[in-house]
Structure formats: structure tokens, C-alpha cells
C-alpha positions as CSV (number, residue, x, y, z in Angstrom):
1,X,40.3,-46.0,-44.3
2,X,37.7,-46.9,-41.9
3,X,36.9,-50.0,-40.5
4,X,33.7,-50.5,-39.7
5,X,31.5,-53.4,-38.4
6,X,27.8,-53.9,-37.6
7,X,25.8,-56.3,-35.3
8,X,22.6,-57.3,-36.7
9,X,19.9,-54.8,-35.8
10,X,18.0,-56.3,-32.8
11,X,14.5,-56.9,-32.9
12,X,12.4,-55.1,-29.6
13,X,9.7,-57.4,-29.7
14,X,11.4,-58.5,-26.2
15,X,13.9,-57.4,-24.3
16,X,17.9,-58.8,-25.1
17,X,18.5,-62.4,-24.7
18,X,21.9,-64.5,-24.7
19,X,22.0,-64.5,-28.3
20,X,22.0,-60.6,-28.9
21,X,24.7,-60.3,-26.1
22,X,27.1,-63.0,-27.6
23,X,26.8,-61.5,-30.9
24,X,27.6,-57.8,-29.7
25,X,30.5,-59.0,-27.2
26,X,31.9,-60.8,-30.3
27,X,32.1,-57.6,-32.2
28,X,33.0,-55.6,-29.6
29,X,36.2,-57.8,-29.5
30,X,36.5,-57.6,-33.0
31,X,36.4,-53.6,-32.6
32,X,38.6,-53.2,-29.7
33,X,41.3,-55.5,-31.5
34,X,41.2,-53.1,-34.5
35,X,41.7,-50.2,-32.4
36,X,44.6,-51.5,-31.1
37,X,45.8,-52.6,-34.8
38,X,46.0,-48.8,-35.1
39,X,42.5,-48.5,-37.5
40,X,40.2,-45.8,-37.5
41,X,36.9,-48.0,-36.5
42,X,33.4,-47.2,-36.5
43,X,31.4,-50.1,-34.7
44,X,27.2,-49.9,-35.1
45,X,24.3,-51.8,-33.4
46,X,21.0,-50.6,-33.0
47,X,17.3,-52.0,-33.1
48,X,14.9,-52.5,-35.4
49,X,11.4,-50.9,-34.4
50,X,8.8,-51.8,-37.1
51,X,6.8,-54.5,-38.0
52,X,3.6,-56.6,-37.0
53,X,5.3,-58.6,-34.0
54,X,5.9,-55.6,-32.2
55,X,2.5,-54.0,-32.9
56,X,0.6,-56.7,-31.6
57,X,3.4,-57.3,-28.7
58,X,2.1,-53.4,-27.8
59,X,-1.3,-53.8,-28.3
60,X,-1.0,-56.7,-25.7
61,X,0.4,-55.2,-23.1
62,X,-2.2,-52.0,-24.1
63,X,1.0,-49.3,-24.3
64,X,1.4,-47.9,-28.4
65,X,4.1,-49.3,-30.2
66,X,6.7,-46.5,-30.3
67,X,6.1,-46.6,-26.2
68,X,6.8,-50.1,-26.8
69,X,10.0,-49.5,-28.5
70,X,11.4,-46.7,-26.6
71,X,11.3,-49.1,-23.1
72,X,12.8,-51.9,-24.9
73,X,15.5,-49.9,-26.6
74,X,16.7,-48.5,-23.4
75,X,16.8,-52.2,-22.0
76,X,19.7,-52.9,-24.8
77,X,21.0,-49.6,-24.4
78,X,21.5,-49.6,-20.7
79,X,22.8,-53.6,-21.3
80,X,25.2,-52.8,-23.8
81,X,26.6,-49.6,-21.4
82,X,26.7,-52.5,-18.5
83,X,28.7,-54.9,-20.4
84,X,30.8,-52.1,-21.3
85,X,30.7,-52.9,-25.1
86,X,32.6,-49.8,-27.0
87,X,30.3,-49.3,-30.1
88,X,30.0,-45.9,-31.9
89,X,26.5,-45.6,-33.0
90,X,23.7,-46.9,-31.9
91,X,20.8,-46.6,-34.2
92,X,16.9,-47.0,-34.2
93,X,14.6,-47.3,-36.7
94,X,12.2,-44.9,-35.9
95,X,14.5,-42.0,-35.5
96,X,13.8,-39.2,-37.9
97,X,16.5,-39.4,-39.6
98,X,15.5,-42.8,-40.8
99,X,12.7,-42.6,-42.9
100,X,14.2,-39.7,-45.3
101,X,17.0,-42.3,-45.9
102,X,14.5,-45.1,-46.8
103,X,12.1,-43.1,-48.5
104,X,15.6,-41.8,-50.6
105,X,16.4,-45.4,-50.9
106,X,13.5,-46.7,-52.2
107,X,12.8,-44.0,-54.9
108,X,16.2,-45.0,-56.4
109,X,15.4,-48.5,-56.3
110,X,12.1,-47.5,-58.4
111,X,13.9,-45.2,-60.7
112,X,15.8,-48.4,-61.6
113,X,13.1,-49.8,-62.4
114,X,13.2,-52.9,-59.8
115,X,9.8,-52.0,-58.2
116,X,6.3,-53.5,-58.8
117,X,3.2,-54.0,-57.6
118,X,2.0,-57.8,-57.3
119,X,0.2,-60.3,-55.4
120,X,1.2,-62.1,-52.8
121,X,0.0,-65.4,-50.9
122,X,1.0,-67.9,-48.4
123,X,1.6,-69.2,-45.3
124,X,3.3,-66.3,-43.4
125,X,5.4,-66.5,-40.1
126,X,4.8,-62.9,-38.1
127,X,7.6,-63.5,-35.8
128,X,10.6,-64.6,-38.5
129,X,8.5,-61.5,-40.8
130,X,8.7,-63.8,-43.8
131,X,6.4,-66.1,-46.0
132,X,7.3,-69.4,-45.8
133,X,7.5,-72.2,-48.5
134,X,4.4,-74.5,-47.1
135,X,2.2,-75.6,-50.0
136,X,-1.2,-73.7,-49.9
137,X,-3.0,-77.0,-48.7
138,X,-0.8,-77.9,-45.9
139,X,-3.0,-78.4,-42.3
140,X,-2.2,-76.0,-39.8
141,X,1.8,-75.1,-40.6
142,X,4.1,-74.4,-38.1
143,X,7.2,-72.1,-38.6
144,X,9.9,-74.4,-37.7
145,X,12.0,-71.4,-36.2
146,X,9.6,-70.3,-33.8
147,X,7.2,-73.4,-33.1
148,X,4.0,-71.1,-34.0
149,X,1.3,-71.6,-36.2
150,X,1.7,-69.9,-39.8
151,X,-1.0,-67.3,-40.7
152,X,-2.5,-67.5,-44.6
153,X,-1.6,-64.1,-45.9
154,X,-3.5,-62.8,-49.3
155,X,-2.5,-59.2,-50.0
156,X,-1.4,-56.7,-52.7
157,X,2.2,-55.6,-51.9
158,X,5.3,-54.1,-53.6
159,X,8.0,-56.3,-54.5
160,X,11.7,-55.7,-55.1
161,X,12.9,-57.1,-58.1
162,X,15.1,-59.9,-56.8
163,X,15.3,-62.0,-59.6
164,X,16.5,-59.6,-62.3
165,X,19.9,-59.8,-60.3
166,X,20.2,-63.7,-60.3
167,X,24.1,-63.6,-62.2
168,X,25.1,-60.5,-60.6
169,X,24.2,-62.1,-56.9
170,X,25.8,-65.9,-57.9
171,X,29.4,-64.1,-58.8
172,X,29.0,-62.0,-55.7
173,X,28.5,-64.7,-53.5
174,X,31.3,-67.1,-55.3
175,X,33.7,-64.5,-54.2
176,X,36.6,-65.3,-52.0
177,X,35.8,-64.0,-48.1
178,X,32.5,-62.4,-49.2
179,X,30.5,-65.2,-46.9
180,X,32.3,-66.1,-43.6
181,X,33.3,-68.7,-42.2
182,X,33.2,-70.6,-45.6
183,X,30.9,-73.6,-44.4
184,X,28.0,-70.5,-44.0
185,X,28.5,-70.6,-48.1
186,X,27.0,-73.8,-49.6
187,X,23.4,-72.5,-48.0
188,X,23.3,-69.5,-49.5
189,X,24.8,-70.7,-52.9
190,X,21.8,-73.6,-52.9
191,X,19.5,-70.9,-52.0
192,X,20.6,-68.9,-55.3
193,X,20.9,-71.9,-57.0
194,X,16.7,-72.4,-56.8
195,X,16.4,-69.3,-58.4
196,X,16.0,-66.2,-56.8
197,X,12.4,-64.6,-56.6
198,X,11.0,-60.8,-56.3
199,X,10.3,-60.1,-52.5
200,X,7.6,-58.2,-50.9
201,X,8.7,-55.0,-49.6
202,X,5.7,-53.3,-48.2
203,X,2.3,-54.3,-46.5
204,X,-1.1,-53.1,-46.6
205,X,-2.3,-53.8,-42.9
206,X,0.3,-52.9,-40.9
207,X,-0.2,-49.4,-38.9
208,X,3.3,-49.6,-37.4
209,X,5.4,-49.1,-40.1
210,X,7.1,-46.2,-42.4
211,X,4.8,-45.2,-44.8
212,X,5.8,-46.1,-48.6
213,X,6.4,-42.3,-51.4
214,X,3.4,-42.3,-53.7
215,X,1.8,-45.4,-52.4
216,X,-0.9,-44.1,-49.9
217,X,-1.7,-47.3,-47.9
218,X,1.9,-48.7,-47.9
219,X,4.2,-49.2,-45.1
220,X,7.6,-50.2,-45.5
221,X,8.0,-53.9,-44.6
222,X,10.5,-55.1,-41.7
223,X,13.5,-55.9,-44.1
224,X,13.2,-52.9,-46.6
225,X,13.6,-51.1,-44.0
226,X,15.7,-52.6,-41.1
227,X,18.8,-53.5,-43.6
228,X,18.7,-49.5,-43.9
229,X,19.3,-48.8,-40.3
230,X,23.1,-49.6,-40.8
231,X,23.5,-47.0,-43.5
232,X,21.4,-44.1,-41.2
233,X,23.7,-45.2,-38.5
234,X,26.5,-44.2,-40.3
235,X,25.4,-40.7,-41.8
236,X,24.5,-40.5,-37.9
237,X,27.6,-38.2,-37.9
238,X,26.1,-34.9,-37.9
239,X,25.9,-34.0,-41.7
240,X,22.6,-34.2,-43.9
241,X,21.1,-37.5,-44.6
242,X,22.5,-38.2,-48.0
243,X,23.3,-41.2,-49.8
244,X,26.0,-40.0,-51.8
245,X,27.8,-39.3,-48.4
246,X,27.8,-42.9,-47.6
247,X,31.6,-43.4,-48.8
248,X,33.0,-40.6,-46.6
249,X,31.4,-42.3,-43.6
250,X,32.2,-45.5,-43.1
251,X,30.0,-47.4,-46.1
252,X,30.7,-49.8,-47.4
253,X,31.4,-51.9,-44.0
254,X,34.4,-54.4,-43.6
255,X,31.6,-57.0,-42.0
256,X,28.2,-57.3,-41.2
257,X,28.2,-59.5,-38.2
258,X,24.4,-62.0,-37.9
259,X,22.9,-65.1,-37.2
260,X,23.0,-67.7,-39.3
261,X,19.2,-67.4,-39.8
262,X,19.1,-63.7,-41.2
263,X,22.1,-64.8,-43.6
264,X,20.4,-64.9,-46.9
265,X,18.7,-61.5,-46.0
266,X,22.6,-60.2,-45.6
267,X,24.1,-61.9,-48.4
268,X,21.6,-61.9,-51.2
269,X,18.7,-59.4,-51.0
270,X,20.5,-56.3,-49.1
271,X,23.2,-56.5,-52.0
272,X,20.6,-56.6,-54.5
273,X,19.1,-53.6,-52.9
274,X,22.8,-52.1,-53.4
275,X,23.1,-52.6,-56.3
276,X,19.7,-51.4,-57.4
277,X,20.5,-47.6,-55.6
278,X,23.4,-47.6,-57.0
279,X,25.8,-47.9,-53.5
280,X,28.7,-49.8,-53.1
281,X,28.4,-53.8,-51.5
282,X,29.8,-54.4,-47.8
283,X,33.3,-56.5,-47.8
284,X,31.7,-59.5,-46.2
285,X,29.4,-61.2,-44.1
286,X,30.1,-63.4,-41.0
287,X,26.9,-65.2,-39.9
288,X,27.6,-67.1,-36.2
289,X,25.4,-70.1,-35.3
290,X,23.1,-70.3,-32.6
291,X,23.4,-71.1,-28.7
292,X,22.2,-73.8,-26.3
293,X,22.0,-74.8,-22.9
294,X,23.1,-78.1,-21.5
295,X,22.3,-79.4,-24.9
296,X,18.7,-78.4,-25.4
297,X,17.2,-75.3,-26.9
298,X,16.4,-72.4,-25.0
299,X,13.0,-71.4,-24.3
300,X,10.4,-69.6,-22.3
301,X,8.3,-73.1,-22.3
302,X,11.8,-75.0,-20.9
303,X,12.1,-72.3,-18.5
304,X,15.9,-72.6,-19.7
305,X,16.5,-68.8,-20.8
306,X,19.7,-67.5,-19.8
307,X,19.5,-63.7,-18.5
308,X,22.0,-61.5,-19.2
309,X,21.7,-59.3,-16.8
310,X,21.5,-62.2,-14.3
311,X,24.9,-63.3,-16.0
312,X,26.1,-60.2,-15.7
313,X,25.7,-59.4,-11.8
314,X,26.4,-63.1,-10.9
315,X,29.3,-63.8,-13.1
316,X,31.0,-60.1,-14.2
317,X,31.9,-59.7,-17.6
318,X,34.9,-61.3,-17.6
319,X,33.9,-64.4,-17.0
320,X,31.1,-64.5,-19.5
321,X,33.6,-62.8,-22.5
322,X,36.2,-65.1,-21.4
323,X,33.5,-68.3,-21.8
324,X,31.7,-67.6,-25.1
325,X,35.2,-66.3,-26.5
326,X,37.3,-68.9,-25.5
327,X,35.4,-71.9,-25.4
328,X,33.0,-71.9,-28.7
329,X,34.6,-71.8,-32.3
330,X,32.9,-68.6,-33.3
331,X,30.9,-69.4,-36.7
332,X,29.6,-72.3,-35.6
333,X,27.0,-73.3,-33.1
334,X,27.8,-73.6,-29.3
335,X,26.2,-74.9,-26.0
336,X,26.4,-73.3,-22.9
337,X,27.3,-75.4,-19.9
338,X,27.3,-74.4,-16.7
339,X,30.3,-76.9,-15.0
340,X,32.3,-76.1,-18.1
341,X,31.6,-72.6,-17.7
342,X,32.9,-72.4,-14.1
343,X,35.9,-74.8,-14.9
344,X,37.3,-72.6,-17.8
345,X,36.9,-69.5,-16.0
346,X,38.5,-70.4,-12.8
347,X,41.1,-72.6,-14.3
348,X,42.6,-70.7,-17.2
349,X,41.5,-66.7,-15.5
350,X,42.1,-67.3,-11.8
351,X,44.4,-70.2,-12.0
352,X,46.6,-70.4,-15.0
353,X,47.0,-66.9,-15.7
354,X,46.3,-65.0,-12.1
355,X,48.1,-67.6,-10.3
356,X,51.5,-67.1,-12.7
357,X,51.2,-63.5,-12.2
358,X,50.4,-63.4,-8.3
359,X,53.4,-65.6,-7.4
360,X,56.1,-64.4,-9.7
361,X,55.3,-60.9,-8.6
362,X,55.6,-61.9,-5.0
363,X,58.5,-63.8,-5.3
364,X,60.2,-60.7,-7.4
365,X,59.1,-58.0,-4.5
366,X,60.5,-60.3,-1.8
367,X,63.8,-61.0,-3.8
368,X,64.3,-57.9,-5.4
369,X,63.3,-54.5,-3.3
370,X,59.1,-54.5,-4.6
371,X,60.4,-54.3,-8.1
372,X,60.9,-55.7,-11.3
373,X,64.3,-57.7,-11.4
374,X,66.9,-56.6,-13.0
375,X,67.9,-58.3,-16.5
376,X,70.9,-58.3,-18.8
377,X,70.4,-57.4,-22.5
378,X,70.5,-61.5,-23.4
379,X,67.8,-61.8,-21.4
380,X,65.8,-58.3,-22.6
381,X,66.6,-59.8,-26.4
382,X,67.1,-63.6,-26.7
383,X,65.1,-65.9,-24.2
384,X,63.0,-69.0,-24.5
385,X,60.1,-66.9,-23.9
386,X,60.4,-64.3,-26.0
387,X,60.1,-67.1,-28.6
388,X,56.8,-67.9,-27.3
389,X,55.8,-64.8,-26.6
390,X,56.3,-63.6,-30.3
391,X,54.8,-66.7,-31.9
392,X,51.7,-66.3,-29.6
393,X,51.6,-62.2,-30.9
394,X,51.4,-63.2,-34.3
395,X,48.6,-66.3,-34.0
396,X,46.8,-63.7,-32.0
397,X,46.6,-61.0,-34.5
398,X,46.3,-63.3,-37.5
399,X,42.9,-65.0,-35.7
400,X,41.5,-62.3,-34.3
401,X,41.8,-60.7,-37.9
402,X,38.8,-63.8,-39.7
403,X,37.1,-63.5,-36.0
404,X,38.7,-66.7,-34.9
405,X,38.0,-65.3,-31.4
406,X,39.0,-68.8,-29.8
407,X,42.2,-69.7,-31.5
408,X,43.1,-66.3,-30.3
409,X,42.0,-66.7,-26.5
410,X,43.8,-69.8,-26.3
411,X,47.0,-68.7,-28.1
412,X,47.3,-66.2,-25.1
413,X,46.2,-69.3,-22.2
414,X,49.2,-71.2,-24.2
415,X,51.8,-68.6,-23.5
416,X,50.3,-67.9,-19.8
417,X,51.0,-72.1,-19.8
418,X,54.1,-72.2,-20.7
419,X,55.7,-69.5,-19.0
420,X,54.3,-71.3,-15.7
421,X,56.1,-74.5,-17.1
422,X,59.3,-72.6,-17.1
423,X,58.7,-71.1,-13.7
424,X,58.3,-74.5,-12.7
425,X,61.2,-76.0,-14.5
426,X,63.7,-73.4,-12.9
427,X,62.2,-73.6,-9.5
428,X,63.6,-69.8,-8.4
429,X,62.4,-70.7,-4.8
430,X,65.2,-73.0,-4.5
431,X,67.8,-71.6,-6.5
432,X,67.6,-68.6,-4.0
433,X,68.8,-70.7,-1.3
434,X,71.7,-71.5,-3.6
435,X,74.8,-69.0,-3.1
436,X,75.4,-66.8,-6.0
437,X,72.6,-67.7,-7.8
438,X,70.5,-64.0,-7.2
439,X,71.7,-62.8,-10.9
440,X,69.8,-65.9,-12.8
441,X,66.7,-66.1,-10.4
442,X,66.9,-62.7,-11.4
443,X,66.5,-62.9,-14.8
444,X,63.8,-65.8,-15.2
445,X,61.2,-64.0,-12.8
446,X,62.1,-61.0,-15.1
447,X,61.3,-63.6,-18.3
448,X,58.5,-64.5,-16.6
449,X,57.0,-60.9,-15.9
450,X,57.3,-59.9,-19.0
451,X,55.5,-62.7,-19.9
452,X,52.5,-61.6,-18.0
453,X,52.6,-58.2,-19.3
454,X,52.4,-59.7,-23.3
455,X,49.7,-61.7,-21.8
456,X,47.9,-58.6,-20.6
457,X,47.8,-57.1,-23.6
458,X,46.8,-59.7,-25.8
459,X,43.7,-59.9,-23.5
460,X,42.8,-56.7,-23.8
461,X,40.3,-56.8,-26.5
462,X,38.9,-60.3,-25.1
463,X,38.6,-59.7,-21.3
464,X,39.4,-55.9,-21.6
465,X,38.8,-55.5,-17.5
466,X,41.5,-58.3,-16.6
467,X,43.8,-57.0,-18.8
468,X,43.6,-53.9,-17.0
469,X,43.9,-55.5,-13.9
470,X,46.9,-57.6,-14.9
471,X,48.7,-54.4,-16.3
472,X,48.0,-52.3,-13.4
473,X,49.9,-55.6,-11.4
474,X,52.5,-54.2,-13.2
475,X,52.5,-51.1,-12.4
476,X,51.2,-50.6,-16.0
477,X,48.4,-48.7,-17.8
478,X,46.0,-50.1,-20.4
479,X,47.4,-49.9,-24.1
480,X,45.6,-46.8,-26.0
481,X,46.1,-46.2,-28.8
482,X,47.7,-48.8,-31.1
483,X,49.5,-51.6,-29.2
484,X,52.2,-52.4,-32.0
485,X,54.8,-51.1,-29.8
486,X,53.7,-52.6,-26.8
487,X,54.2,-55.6,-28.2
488,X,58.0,-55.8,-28.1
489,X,59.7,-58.0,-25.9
490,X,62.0,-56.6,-23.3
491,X,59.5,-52.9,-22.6
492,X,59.1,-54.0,-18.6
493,X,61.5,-51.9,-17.1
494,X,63.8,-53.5,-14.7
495,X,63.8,-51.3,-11.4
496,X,60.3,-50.3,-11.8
497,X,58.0,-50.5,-8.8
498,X,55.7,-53.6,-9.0
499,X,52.2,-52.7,-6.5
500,X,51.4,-55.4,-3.8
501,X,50.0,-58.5,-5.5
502,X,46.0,-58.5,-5.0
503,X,44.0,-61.6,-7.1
504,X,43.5,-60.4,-10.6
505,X,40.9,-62.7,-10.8
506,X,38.5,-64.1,-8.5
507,X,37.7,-67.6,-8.5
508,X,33.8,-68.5,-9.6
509,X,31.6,-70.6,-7.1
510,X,28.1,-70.6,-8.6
511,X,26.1,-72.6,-6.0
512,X,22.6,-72.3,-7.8
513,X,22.0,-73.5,-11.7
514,X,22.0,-70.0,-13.7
């Protein structure tokens, strides 16, 4: 069966921020980790392309809107293909083979008889594309998201039918794993719990849009229609764009990856919408929380914006997986700071674990011939560290399995600790100035070494470059392919050649703020 997984589908009103590239490194972990559990896995992200933002973001900058979107799409293309993320599809909205889906979509959805033509008014927020609750007297409303005046909308749309699936959408949501991480769940349930209402789905003055079947005037609005990108993404596959191919291709998805603020969207009306056409519900949701800087807000008017292309050339991708992995529980919000940043990286990368590496290999090539030491079966099948090493293989796959990203990155720093502590502890540099003791020095730089190579490959979906680079120390590939047999204690061959020791991991000096 397929795993598959989904970022959210980026808005292109601007081009990628910190916040789209945390979210898509996070599920590129979460991909690469269930290649290796031996899963067929099919990982989407994409853009969304529609709405009013980016038709007045166009009109602005006097280019048309698809012009708009085709420069801004490339931007997250190109990122994603610099940060090396792995995904499989990579969809956008205004593709033709979008609108055949929506417009196939919607018309079951109507057949059902959970469309309808209404009024709608209120105080409307064109960048979060939603009305907001503000009463119709309030004084010059602000959207609380986005720190921008509301506009007073007053329009005939077409709504979904939310509220016929009130019961239906309260057991779905009571479910067991459905809502991740489980403190995400008590929002949504007291959003339910107010009593769910029929949404707009279309507008009536909005040029830049997919045009609604037998409703001349209609455009689709942004969340009808960007909530459909994941399923075009999957029939992206080469067949015909048909909704009863969804369950050989992927649907329904193990996790839809988001922000907290686009949860309810995920885990109330796009099931509805399921449900109405007829189409299976996705396994879960897992809505992250939102990043900082230093402990304020980022913004254009704080001049605080982290780049990620500046991140990227001034910091490598290691570093900035490593960080956002390691260091922020991933569910719930995080702040980026720069001394911290720089601390973790080169204390647990270049110290703790490049260090261990760099001096047990040298010590083994001096001591033994440039090779891996030679080791009895006690040591290739019962050893202090094999212990550790086989605890530290199960934590890892049981957190990286509910996307528990830093209980996972610091189950593997443990290991990479303790086998330093036992290098420490038996002190082979003067033990080989001890007669007769080759045969045990031996064998605990040997411990050690293997020790690394678990290490490497428990990194590999984190830091996937460094684990390359700590393998290839070795004298050792990357794992492709699933890794369950890699992960045995006792594979490093004794005898084998180990290359010259080169730093697997430079050290960071950032001498400017980000």
C-alpha cells in the first residue's frame, strides 16, 4: 500500500518564506524515513494559483496573473530542487488537468444535493481568503492574522452544504490519530461544537479563478479549489483524470501535513467535501505551529524575514534541517535563534558526532593498517554499545513514525554521546602504550566505528548529506533501498579500508545577524 503525504499547497502571492521551507523539510524527513521503512511513498506539494490576493498582487506589479504564478512557482520549484527535498509530484493549480477534476468534483457534490445558491455578507480578509466573524457594525476591522484592514463583502455566491454533515464531521474528528498532535484537537472540536455553517464556494468578481459548470459568472473560490490540487497531484500519474482512479493512486493520503491556521479547512470542510463526492477521508491531519525570530514575529515591517535562500547559501542544508529538526518539538510553535542555532549545529554536527568519527577513524588507521580493526564475535554480538545502539534504532523509528522529528534527532546525538563517553572511559591512546593490549584497543575502536556507522544511518532521513558524508568515512554507501538490514549490529567489516579522515562537518561561524 502506498504511503503518501502532502504539504499544504503554497500560496504564490509571494515568493517561499521560512514557514513553507520548514514545513516541506519536515515532510521530506517524514518521506525519506518511509522509504527506508521499505514503503512504497508518494510525497506531493505544489501551489495554489487562484484567488483575489494574487490577482491584485499581478495587477500591481502590471504582469497578468498566470505570468504572476508561473515566476513564483519556479521560485519554490527551483527552492525545493536546492534544498534537495525528494517529493514526487509537484502540482499547480492552473494546470489543465486541474479544472476537469474540480469541475468533476463539484458536479458530484451538486448531484448530492449539498449545493446552493445564497447570500453572503461580512467583513472579509482577502489575504487569509475568508470572512471573518466581526459584527457588521464593527469600525474599521482588522484581520488579526495579517494586520490588514477587513473589506465589507455583499455578494451572491454558492455555498457547500457544511452543516448537513455536523454528526458525521464530530465522530470523524473524535477519532483516535485523525488530528495530530492531539493538543491541535480541542480547536477544532470547539469549532464543531459552535455549529458548523454552509461555506461559500465561488465568487462573482473574481477574474482569476476556475470558472463554476452551469453557473456563467462563477469562479471557483480559493478553498474549493486548492484542497483539490492534492487529489490532481495524484492522478498526475499519466492516466485520465478520474475520480474513481483515486484509490489506485495514492488517495486516501496517510497525512496531510499544514499549519495550524489552515487546520479547520483540513479537518472539517475538505472531509465534508469527501464525503459529499463520495471519495474516501485521508488518515490524518498533522497541523505544525508557526515560527519566530528571537522571540518576535516575523515581518516585512520588522525587517526580521528569514530568507531561505540566504539560509541556504550561508548555512547549507544541513545545518538548517539539523536546527528546525532537532531543536523545535514539531507540532508545536518554535522560535528561531540565531546563538542557539550556531551552538546546536556546531556542537552536536561538527563536535559530538564529527569529532567521535574523525578521531576513532584516525586512531584505527594509525593502529591497525588504514582499516577497520579487527573484532571477535563477542564483540560483533554482545557489547555495551550495541545495547545503545539498538535502543536508539527503535526510539528512532517509533518517533519518526507520529513525526516526532526531535525525539528522533536526539535519540541519534544520544548514541553519538555515549559512544564518545566510552571512548573516553577506555582511553585506547594509552592502553596502546600498554604491552599486549592491541587485541582490546582493537575491539573498542571497532565498538566505536560501528557506532558511527548506526549513527549514519539513522541520520539519513534528517541530515541526508551528512549521513552520506559519515558513511562514505566508512568506506560506505548511502542505504537505498530499505535500511532494515543495515540496521544490525556487527555489518562493519573488520579489514575493510577506512578513507583518510576529512571533517564531516564544518564548524559554523556566522559573523553577521541572518
Amino acid at each position: 500500500m502506498t504511503y503518501s503525504l502532502t504539504t499544504p499547497l503554497y500560496y504564490v502571492n509571494a515568493k517561499p518564506h521560512l514557514g513553507s521551507t520548514y514545513t516541506t523539510i519536515a515532510c521530506d524527513a517524514l518521506a525519506r524515513f518511509q522509504r527506508l521503512e521499505g514503503q512504497e511513498v508518494l510525497f506531493v506539494t505544489g501551489v495554489d494559483e487562484h484567488g483575489q490576493k494574487i490577482q491584485r498582487t499581478a495587477e500591481a506589479r502590471k504582469i497578468s496573473p498566470q505570468e504572476h504564478c508561473d515566476l513564483i512557482s519556479r521560485e519554490y520549484m527551483d527552492l525545493w530542487s536546492r534544498w534537495e527535498i525528494s517529493n514526487d509530484r509537484f502540482v499547480r493549480t492552473t494546470s489543465e488537468r486541474h479544472l476537469p477534476l474540480v469541475q468533476a468534483f463539484f458536479q458530484r457534490c451538486e448531484a448530492a444535493g449539498h449545493i446552493r445558491t445564497g447570500h453572503q455578507e461580512g467583513w472579509y480578509c482577502v489575504d487569509c481568503e475568508e470572512f471573518k466573524d466581526d459584527p457588521a457594525d464593527a469600525q474599521s476591522p482588522c484581520c488579526p492574522t495579517h494586520l490588514k484592514p477587513l473589506e465589507w463583502r455583499d455578494e451572491e455566491n454558492l455555498f457547500f452544504c457544511l452543516s448537513t454533515f455536523q454528526k458525521p464531521i464530530e465522530s470523524l474528528i473524535a477519532e483516535p490519530g485523525f488530528i495530530a498532535p492531539a493538543s491541535r484537537r480541542k480547536e477544532v472540536e470547539n469549532f464543531v461544537a459552535g455549529g458548523l455553517r454552509d461555506f461559500s464556494i465561488s465568487r462573482v468578481n473574481v477574474s482569476h479563478g476556475l470558472p463554476v459548470p452551469g453557473h456563467p459568472g462563477h469562479t471557483f473560490y480559493v478553498w474549493f479549489d486548492a484542497l483539490l490540487g492534492y487529489l490532481t497531484a495524484l492522478l498526475d500519474d499519466g492516466g485520465s483524470v478520474d475520480l474513481d482512479r483515486l484509490s489506485d493512486a495514492g488517495w486516501p493520503v496517510s497525512v496531510h501535513v499544514i499549519g495550524k491556521d489552515i487546520l479547520r479547512f483540513h479537518a472539517v470542510y475538505w472531509p465534508a467535501m469527501l464525503m459529499s463526492a463520495g471519495l474516501p477521508l485521508p488518515k490524518s491531519v498533522f497541523g505544525h505551529g508557526f515560527l519566530t525570530r528571537e522571540g518576535q514575529k516575523m515581518g516585512k515591517s520588522l525587517g526580521n524575514v528569514l530568507d531561505p535562500e540566504l539560509l541556504l547559501d550561508r548555512c547549507g542544508t544541513d545545518a538548517v534541517r539539523w536546527y528546525l529538526l532537532r531543536d523545535i518539538q514539531f507540532g508545536d510553535d518554535g522560535d528561531f535563534q540565531q546563538q542557539r542555532f550556531v551552538d546546536l549545529v556546531n556542537n552536536d554536527l561538527a563536535n559530538t558526532i564529527g569529532n567521535l568519527l574523525n578521531r576513532t577513524s584516525s586512531m584505527s588507521r594509525k593502529w591497525f593498517e588504514n582499516a577497520v580493526p579487527p573484532a571477535d564475535e563477542a564483540v560483533r554480538e554482545h557489547h555495551l554499545l550495541r545495547d545503545k545502539a539498538e535502543l536508539t534504532i527503535q526510539q528512532v523509528r517509533e518517533s519518526m513514525q507520529q513525526l516526532n522529528f526531535q525525539k528522533a534527532s536526539q535519540a541519534v546525538l544520544q548514541l553519538a554521546i555515549d559512544a564518545n563517553g566510552f571512548l573516553n572511559e577506555q582511553a585506547p591512546w594509552s592502553q596502546m602504550k600498554q604491552p599486549g593490549q592491541e587485541v582490546q584497543v582493537g575491539q573498542d575502536l571497532y565498538a566505536v566505528l560501528e557506532s558511527s556507522r548506526i549513527v549514519g544511518i539513522l541520520l539519513q532521513p534528517i541530515v541526508p548529506d551528512l549521513s552520506e558524508r559519515i558513511l562514505t568515512q566508512l568506506g560506505l554507501g548511502s542505504v537505498s533501498g530499505a535500511w532494515n538490514d543495515h540496521l544490525t549490529w556487527g555489518m562493519l567489516v573488520p579489514g575493510s579500508v577506512l578513507p583518510k579522515p576529512e571533517p564531516v562537518m564544518q564548524r559554523l561561524e556566522l559573523e553577521a545577524p541572518l
